[in-house]
N, C-alpha and C positions, 0 to 999 in steps of 0.2 A: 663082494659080500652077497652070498644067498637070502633068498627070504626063508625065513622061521621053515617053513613047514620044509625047503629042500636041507636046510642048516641042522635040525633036529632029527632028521629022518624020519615027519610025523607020517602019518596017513593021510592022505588026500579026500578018499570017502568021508573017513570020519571027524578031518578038521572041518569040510564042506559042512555037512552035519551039523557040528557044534555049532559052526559060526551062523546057519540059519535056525536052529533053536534058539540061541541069543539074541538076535535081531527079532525076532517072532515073540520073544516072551519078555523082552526086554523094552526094545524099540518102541515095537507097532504096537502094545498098550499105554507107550508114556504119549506117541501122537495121534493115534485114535484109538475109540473102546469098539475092538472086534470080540463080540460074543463068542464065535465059537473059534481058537485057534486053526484046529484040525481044517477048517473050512479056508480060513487064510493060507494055508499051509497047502491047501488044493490049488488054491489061486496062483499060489508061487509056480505049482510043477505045470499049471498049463500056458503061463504067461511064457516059462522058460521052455516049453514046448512048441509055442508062439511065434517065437524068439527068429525076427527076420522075415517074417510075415504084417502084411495088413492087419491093421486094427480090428476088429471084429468085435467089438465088447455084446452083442448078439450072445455072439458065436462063445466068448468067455461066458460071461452069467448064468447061461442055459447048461452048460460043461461042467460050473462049479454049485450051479444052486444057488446063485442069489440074482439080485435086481441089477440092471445095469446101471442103475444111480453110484449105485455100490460099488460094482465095477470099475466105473468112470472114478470114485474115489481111492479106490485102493491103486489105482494104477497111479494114482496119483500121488499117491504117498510113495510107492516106489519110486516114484521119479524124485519124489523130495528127498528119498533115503540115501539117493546115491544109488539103490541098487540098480536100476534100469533106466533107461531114456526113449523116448517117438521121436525118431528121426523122421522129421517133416518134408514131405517130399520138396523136389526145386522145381520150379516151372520159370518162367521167363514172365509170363505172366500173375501180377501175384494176385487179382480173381482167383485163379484157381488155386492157390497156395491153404485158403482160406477154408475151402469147401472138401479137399480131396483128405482122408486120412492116412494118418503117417504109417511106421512101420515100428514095430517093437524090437528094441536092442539091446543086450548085455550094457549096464555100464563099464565092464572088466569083461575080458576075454580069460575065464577059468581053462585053464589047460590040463 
């Protein structure tokens, strides 16, 4: 059995699309109140831009325009969303487990 989108012959552009217009206007205001969507919606393309790189929430805030507090919370709801995860680095020592930041990653591998 296919999934829906290869089953149906949808569009891939535009199920991606849909499915982050839903979670954005659906989701991310029933678990926090983001004022301006558009801005979230910035945050998504540079997290997924991110994506296999160090954390930088700096580097995010400055890119989308808001505070790193904010940063640090929205990343954080993505993680709670299911849609992405910080893969914490391994060290043998975990001192440094504790101090080094992780890396941002898909939680789905969209092909």
């Amino acid at each position: 059995m296919f999934p829906r989108i290869h089953d149906k012959q949808l569009s891939a552009g535009k199920w991606i699309e849909n499915y982050i217009d839903t979670y954005v206007e659906r989701d991310v205001r029933s678990l926090v109140n983001v004022a301006n969507l558009k801005i979230f919606e910035s945050f998504l393309k540079i997290c997924a831009a991110m994506s296999g790189s160090l954390v930088n929430y700096a580097a995010i805030s400055n890119a989308v325009g808001i505070s790193q507090p904010t940063a640090k919370k929205w990343l954080s709801l993505l993680e709670t969303s299911g849609i992405m995860f910080v893969l914490q680095p391994y060290y043998n020592n975990f001192k440094n487990r504790n101090f080094i930041s992780g890396g941002i990653r898909p939680a789905t591998k969209l092909t």
